[in-house]
C-alpha distance (Angstrom), angle and dihedral (degrees) to the residues before:
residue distance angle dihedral
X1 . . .
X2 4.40 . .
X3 3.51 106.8 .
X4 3.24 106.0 178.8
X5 4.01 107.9 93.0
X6 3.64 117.3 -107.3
X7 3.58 83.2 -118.6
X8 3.40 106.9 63.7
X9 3.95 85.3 42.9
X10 3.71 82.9 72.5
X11 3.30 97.0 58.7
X12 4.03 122.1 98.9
X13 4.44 118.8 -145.2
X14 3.68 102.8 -107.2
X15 3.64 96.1 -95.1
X16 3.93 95.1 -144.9
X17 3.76 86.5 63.6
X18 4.09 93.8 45.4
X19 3.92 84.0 52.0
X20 3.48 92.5 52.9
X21 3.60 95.9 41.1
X22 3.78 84.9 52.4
X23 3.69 87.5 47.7
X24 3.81 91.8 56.6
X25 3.92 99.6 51.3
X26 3.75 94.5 46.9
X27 4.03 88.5 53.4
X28 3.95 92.7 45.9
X29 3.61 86.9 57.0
X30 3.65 89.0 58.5
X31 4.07 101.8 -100.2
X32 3.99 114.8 138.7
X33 3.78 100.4 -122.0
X34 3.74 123.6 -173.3
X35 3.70 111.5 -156.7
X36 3.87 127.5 -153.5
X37 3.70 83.5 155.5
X38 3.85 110.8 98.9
X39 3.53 130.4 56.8
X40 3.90 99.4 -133.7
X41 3.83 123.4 123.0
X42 3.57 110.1 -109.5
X43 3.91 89.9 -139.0
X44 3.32 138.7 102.2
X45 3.92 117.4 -104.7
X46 4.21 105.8 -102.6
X47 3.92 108.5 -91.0
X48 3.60 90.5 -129.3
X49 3.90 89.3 58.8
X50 3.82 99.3 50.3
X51 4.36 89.7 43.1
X52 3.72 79.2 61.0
X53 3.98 97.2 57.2
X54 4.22 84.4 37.3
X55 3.56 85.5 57.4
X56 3.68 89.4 42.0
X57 3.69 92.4 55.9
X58 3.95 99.7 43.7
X59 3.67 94.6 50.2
X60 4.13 86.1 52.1
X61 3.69 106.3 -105.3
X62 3.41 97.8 165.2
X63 3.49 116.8 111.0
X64 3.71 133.2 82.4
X65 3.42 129.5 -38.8
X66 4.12 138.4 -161.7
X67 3.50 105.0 -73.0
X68 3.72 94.4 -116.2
X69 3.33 99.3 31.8
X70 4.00 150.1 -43.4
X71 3.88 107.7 -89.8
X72 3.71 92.1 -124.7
X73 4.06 93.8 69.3
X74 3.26 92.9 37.6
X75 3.67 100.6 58.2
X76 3.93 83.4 45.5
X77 3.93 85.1 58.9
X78 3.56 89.3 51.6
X79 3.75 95.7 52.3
X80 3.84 92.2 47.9
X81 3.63 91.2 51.7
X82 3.83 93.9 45.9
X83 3.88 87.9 45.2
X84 3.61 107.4 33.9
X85 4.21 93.3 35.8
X86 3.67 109.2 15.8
X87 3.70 83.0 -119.3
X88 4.11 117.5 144.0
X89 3.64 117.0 -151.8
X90 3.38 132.1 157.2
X91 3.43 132.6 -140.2
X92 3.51 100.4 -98.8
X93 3.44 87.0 53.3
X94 4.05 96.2 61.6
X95 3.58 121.6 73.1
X96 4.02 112.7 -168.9
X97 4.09 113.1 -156.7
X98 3.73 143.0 -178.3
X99 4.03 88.6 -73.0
X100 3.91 127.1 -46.6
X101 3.09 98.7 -75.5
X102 3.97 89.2 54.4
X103 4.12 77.1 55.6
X104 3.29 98.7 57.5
X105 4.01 98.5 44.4
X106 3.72 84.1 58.7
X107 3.88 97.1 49.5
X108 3.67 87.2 50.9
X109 3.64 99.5 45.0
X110 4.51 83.8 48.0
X111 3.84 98.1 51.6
X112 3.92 112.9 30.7
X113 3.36 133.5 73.4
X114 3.67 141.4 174.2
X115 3.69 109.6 -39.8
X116 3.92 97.1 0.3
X117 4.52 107.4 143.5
X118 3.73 107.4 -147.0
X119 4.07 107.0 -172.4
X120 3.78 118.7 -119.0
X121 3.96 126.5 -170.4
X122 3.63 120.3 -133.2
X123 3.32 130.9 -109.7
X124 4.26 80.7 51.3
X125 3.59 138.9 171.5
X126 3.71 104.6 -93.8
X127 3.91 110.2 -120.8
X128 4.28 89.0 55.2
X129 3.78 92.6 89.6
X130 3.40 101.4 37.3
X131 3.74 99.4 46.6
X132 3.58 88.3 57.2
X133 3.21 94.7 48.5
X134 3.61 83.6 48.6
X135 4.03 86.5 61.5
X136 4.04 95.4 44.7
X137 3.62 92.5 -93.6
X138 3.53 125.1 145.0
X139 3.92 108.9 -133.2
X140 3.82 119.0 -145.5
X141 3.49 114.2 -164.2
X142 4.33 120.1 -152.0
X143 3.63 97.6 -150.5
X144 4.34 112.0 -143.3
X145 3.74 128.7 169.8
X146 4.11 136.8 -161.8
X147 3.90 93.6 -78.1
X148 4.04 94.6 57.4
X149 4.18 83.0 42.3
X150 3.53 89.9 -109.0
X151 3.82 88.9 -70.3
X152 3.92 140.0 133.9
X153 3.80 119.4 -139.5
X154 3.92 123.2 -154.3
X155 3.93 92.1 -101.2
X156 4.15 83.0 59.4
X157 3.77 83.5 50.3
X158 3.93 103.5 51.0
X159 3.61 84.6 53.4
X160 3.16 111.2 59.7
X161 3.61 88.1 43.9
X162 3.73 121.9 110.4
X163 4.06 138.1 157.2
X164 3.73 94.0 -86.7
X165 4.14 89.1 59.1
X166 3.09 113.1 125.9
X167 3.94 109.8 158.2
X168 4.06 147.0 -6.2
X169 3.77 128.8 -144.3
X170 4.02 115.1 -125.7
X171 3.89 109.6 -166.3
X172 3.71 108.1 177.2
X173 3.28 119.3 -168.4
X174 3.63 82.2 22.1
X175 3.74 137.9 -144.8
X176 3.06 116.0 -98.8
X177 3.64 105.4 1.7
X178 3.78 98.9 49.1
X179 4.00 84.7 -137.0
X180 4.20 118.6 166.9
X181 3.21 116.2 -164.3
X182 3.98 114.3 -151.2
X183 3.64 118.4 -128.3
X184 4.06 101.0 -97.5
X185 3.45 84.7 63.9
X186 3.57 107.4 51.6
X187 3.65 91.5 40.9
X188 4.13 85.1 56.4
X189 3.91 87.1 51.5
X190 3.69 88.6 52.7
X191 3.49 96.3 48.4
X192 3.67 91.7 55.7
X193 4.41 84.8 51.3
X194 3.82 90.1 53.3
X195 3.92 99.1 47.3
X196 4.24 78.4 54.8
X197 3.71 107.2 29.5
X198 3.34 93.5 -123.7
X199 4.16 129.0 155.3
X200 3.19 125.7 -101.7
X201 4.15 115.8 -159.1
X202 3.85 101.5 -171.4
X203 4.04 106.6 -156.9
X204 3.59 101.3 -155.5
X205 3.94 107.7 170.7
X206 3.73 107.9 125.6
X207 3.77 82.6 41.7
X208 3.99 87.2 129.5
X209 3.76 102.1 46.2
X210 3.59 100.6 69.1
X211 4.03 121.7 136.8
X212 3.99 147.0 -154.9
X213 4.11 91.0 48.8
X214 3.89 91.7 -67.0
X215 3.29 118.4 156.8
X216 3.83 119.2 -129.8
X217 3.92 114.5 -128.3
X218 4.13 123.3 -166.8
X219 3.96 110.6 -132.3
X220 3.69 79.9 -121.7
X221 3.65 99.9 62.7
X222 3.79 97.8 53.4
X223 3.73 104.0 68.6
X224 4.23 104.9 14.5
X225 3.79 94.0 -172.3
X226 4.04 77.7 72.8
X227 3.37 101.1 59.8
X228 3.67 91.8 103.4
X229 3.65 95.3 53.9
X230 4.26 93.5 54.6
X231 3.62 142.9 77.5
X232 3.91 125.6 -166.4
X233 3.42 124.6 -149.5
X234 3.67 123.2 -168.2
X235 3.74 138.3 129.4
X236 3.69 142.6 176.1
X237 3.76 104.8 -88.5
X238 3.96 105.9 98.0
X239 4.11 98.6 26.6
X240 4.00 93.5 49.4
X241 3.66 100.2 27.2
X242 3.38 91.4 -114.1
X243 3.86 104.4 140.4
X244 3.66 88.9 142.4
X245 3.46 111.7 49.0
X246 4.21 96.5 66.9
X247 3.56 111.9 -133.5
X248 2.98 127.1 139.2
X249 4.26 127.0 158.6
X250 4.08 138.9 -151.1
X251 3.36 128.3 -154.1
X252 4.02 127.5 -163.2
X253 3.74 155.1 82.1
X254 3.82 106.4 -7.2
X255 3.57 97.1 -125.5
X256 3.84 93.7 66.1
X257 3.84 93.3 39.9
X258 3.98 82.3 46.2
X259 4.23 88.4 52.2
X260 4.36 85.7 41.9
X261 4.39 98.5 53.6
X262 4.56 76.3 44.8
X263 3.57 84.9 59.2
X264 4.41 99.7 33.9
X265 3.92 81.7 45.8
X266 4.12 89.1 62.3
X267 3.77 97.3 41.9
X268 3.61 123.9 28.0
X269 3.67 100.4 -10.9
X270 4.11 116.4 -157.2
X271 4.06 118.2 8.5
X272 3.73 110.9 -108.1
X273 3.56 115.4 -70.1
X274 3.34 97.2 -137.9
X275 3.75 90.8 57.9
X276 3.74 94.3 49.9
X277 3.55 102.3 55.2
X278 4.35 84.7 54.7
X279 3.67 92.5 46.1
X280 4.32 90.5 53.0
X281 3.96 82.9 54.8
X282 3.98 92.2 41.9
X283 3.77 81.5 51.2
X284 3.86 101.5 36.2
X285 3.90 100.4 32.9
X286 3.60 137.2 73.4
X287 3.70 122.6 -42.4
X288 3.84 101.0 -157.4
X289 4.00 91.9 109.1
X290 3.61 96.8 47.8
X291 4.32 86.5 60.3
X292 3.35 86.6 41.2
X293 3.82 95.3 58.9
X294 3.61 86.7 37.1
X295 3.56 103.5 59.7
X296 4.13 87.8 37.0
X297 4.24 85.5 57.8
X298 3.82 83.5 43.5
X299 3.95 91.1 64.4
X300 3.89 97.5 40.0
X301 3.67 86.5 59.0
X302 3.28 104.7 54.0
X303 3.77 89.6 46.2
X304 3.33 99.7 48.5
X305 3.82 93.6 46.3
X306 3.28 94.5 50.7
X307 4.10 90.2 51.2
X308 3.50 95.9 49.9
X309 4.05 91.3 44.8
X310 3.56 87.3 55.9
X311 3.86 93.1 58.0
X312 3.58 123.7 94.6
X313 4.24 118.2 -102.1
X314 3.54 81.9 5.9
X315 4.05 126.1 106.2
X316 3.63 131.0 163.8
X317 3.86 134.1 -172.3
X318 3.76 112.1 -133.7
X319 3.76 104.8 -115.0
X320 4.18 127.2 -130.1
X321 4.22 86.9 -143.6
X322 3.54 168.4 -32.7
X323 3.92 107.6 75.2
X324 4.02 103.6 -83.0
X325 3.82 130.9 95.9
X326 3.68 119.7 -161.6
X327 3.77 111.6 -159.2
X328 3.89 119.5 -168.5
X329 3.67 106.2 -115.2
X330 4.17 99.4 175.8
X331 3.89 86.9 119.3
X332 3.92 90.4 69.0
X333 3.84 100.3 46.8
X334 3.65 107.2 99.8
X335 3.99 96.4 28.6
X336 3.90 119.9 122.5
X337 3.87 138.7 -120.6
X338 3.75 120.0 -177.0
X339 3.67 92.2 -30.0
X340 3.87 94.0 -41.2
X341 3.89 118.8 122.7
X342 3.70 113.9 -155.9
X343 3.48 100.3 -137.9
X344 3.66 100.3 -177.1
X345 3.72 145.8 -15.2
X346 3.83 98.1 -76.6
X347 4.10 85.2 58.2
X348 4.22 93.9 48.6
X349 4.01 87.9 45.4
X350 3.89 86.5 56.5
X351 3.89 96.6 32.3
X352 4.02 80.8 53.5
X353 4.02 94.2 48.0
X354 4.03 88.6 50.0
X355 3.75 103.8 40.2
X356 3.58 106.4 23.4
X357 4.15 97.3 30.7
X358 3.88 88.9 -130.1
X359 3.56 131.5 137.2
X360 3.91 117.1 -136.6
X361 3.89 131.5 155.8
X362 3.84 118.7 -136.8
X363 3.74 126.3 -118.9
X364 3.60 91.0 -125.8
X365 3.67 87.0 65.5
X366 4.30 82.8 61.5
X367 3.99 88.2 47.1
X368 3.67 86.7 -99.3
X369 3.79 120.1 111.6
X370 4.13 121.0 -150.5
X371 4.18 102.5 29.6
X372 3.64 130.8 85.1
X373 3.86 127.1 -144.0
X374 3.52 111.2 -131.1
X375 3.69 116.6 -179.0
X376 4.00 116.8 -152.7
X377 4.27 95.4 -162.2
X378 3.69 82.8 122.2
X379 3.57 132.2 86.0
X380 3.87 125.3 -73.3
X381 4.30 90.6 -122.9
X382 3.91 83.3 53.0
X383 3.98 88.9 43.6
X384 3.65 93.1 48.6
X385 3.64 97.3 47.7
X386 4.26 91.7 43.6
X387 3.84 86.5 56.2
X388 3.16 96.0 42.9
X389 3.69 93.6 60.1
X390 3.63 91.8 34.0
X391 3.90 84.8 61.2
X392 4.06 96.8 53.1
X393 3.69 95.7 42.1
X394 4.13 91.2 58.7
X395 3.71 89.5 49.9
């Protein structure tokens, strides 16, 4: 007898994490690996952020919590929405999980059911379509590509639209492309979501690292008679360097954050506590190391686009945020080493790993064939050096 369900068969390893598991073995067994492969700030959490959780610990914060959250961070999410967004939310419209990702599984799991499309842009983050799958949903992907910015317009939208739509993932800035959209075109997107009732989940992580003096703009600011029709989902892990700690938050109309604590409530109920009381002082304390990181990420990018756009069959857009470039490598597939055709991106990601001892994550593993994500949350010596072997092993 198979017992493992036929959905879960389905499903794919998030290939990030198989990378970086990859990554891990190779360098136990003594090989100098250079990863570009996870997205994890290569920072330290801010001091004032873990003396919180110390704190937290010696004065016995320990126990349960609210399911969805203590009422401390979640008034601090409400204030940094309200601040940051102009957004107003109470708390019984927040739901704070075991990271973002922990958010979105539950908004997936509370909306979809059998048959249900939810639209996803591609290049996208690689657990969208198989969580909704996950949830019985049908996921239908809006392919894009460097020359449209990796960006969807609201024609692309009505299209793929059909009676069984039920929702549409917004990732700005997005993993991996590091794509902003401006707020004339979100607002068109939404336009096209009112006109069909249709959801809007608004993935707003690498909200704070955003560069060139633009100006970051929630999905739920640009048209307010929408509010009702979007979720946000955001969390502390890549603004605070906070990978670790698991929390994540979403904010939106009460009934669906009602349906998302039913679901936390059965499976992991309330984030750690620990955890919480540091993300209320990432939230509620001083900023200075999030603009420090910033403006750090700010100056890997524009060296390591400028590398990689300076290296033959290779070209890469300069991205407005997050910490990821995705350069077009369709100019390589089909070349030869020592008798061995690289027949697609998969093959140069592993040719890279074995010859040039870097870590890399294929397009195909964002639903988009010939790139390569290459995240630059590591340090400019280590970026330096990656490129430079990434350089010698494509000529």
């Amino acid at each position: 007898m198979d017992f493992i369900s036929k959905r879960v068969q389905s499903v794919k390893p998030s290939p990030t994490l198989e990378i970086d598991a990859k990554t891990k073995i190779l360098r136990r067994r003594g090989v100098d690996i250079i990863s570009f492969g996870t997205g994890e700030p290569d920072f330290d959490t801010p001091e004032n952020i873990k003396s919180a959780a110390i704190a937290a610990i010696n004065g016995g914060f320990t126990k349960y919590c609210p399911v969805s959250g203590t009422p401390e961070l979640k008034n601090a999410i409400a204030d940094k929405l309200k601040i940051d967004n102009s957004l107003e939310y109470s708390p019984e419209e927040i739901i704070v999980s075991c990271g973002a990702k922990h958010s979105l599984y539950n908004l997936f799991q509370s909306i979809f059911d059998y048959g249900d499309e939810v639209i996803i842009p591609a290049p996208y983050w690689v657990s969208y379509p198989d969580m909704a799958i996950l949830a019985g949903a049908v996921p239908v992907i809006i392919h894009t590509d460097d020359k449209r910015g990796f960006k969807i317009d609201p024609g692309a939208v009505r299209k793929a639209v059909t009676p069984k739509t039920k929702a549409i993932v917004i990732n700005s800035p997005s993993n991996p492309t590091g794509a902003v959209y401006c707020p004339e075109e979100l607002a068109e997107i939404v336009k096209v979501c009112l006109e069909n009732n249709i959801l809007i989940i608004s993935d707003e992580i690498y909200e704070k690292l955003i560069y060139d003096n633009l100006k970051f703009y929630s999905t739920a600011e640009v048209l307010p008679e929408a509010k009702n029709l979007m979720v946000i989902i955001n969390g502390v892990s890549k603004a605070f360097a906070m990978t670790g700690w698991r929390i994540g938050y979403a904010a939106g109309p009460k009934e669906i954050i009602s349906a998302m604590t039913k679901i936390q409530s059965q499976s992991t109920s309330n984030p750690t506590s620990i955890s919480m009381k540091a993300a209320a002082e990432a939230l509620n304390g001083p900023q200075d190391a999030v603009e420090n990181m910033r403006k750090e990420f700010e100056k890997r990018r524009d060296y390591i686009t400028e590398r990689l756009n300076n290296i033959e069959g290779i070209s890469c857009l300069k991205p407005g945020g997050a910490f990821y470039v995705f350069p077009n490598v369709s100019k390589l597939i089909g070349k030869t080493f020592n008798g061995k055709t690289v027949n697609n991106d998969m093959d140069l990601a592993n040719y890279l790993l074995e010859k040039a001892e870097i870590a890399v994550v294929p397009g195909s593993s964002f639903g988009t064939e010939g790139y390569l994500r290459l995240s630059y949350a590591t340090s400019m010596e280590l970026i330096k050096k990656g490129i430079d072997r990434l350089e010698a092993a494509v000529k």
